[in-house]
N, C-alpha and C positions, 0 to 999 in steps of 0.2 A: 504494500500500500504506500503509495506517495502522500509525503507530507509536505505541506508548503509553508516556509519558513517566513517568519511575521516580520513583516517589516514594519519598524516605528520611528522614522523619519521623518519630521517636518519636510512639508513639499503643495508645490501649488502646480497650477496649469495654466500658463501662460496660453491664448489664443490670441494667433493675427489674422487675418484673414485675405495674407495676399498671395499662397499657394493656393486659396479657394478663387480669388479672381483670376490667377493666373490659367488654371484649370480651367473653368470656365469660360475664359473666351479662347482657350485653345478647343475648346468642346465645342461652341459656337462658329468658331471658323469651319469645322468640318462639317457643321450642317449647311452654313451657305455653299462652301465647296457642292455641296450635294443639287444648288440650285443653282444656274448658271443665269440667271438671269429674272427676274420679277421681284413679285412681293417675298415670295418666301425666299428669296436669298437677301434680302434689306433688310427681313426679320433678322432673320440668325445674323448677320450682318454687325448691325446695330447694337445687340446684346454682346459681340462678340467687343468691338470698338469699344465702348461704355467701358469693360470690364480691364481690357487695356489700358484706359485712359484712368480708373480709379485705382489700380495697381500705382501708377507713380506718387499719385499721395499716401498710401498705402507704405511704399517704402518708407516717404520723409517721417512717416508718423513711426515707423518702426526704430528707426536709425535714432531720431529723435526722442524715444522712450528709454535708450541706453545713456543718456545723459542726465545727472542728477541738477535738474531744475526745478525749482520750489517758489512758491510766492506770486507776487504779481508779473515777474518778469516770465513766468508759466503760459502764463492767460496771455501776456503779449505775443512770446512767439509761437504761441498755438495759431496765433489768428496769420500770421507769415504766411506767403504762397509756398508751393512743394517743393520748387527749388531753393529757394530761402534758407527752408527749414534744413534741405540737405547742407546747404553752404555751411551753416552757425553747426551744423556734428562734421566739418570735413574740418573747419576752422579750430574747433577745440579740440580734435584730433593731431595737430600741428600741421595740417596737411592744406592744400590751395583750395579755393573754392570753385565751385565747377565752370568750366570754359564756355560763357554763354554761346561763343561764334563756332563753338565747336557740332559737327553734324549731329552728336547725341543729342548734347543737349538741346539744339535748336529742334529737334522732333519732340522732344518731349516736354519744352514748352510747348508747341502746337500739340499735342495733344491733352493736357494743361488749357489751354485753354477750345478745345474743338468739347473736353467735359462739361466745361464752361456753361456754351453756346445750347449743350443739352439740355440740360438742368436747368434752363431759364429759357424756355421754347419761346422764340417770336416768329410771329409769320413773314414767309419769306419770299423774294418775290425774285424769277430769275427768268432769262428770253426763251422761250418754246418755240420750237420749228412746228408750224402745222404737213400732217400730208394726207393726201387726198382720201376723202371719204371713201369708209368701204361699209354696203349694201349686207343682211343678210335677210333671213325672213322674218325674220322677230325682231330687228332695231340697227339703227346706222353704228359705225364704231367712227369718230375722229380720233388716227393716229397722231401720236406728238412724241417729240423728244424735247428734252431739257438739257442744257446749256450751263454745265454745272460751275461756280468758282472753287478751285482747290488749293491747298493747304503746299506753300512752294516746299517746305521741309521733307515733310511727309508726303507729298503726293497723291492727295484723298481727298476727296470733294468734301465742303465745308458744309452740304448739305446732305443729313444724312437719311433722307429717304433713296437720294442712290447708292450708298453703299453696297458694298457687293464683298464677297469672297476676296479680290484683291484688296481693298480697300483693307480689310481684318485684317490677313495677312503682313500686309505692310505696318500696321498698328504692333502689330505682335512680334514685328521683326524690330522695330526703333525701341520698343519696349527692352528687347531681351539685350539689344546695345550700349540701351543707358544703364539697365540695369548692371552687368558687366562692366562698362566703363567704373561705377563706383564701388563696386563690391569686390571687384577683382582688381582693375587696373590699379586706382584709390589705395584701398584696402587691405588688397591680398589677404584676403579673408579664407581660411580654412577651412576644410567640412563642421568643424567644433564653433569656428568664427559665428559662420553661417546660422548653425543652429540658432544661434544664442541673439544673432543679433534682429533676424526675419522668416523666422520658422515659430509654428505651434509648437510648445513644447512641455515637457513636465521638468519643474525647476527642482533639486534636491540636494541638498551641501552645496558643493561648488560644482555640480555640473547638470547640465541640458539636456535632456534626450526626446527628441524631435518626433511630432506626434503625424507622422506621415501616410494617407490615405494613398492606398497602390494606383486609386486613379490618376492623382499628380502623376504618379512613374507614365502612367500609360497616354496622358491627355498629351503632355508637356513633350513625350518622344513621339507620337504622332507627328509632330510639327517639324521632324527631322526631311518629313519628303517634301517641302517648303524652302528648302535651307535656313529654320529657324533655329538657332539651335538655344536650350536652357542647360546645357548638359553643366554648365557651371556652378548652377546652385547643388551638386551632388545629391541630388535626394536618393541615390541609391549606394 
């Protein structure tokens, strides 16, 4: 008979919830993959994007929790934009703060602020090509196309009833760049780093042990026949 030996350790559980975004809009990219074009690839689309675009605040908020700040100076740099927030943990790290002109980061402001433009919907109004009417027995169809403005960093229409499967894609590619450029390039953050600094984890004495759902392994390597690659965060 097995006996299981009791453990009585002070410990907590730390949860972040940005292998859950990341997950999910690698999830969501393979459903618009599935639609090459209409409504249902704008759907999966959209959700995929979104989850991209809340991943980078997502990080500053995580990086930012490893810094012991207390009082009113809290409540101010809570209110900081994501990059900001990464600047003020690179800077009391001894380390530069991020390269605005550099191509990460200038993707990941624009998607910074493409969350922005979500979460505060205004109607939008952009040129339509009309073409010619088409007849069937039950009702006329006028086709049209739209005439999109896009995002010059990222390369994605600013409007996001067109988004499509590339449009995710490219979201989740500038994602996994900036993310890398700070965690790795920055950092050189270790699988032990990583844990502790942007991973769910269960906290006990002095170590992390990272509370990993096998779908992160599977959503996040899916995105290898994309050439996305996460393979930096080690979740395996």
């Amino acid at each position: 008979m097995k006996r299981k030996a009791q453990v009585d350790v002070p410990a907590r559980f730390r949860h972040t919830p940005l292998l859950d975004l990341l997950a999910d809009a690698a999830y969501h990219h393979q459903l618009a993959k599935q639609h090459p074009q209409g409504y249902e690839a704008s759907r999966s689309a959209r959700a995929s994007v979104v989850a991209s675009c809340l991943s980078i605040e997502c990080l500053a908020n995580c990086l930012l929790s490893t810094i012991d700040v207390n009082g009113p100076l809290a409540s101010e740099v809570d209110k900081m934009s994501a990059l900001g927030k990464i600047d003020i943990f690179l800077l009391l790290r001894g380390l530069e703060a991020i390269d605005r002109g550099g191509s990460a980061a200038q993707q990941a402001a624009e998607l910074i602020k493409a969350r922005n433009d979500y979460v505060h919907p205004k109607i939008s109004t952009f040129p339509a090509d009309l073409k010619p009417f088409e007849e069937s027995e039950t009702h006329f169809v006028l086709p049209f196309t739209v005439n999109a403005e896009f995002w010059p960093a990222l390369k994605i229409p600013k409007q996001s009833l067109v988004w499509d499967s590339t449009a995710s894609g490219r979201a989740l590619r500038a994602v996994a760049s900036f993310f890398s450029s700070i965690l790795i390039d920055r950092l050189g953050a270790s699988k032990d780093d990583l844990a502790k600094l942007i991973m769910p984890r269960v906290e006990f004495a002095h170590f992390a042990m990272p509370a990993v759902y096998e779908e992160y392994v599977v959503e996040l390597g899916k995105l290898a026949t994309d050439q996305i690659d996460f393979s930096f965060l080690q979740l395996q």
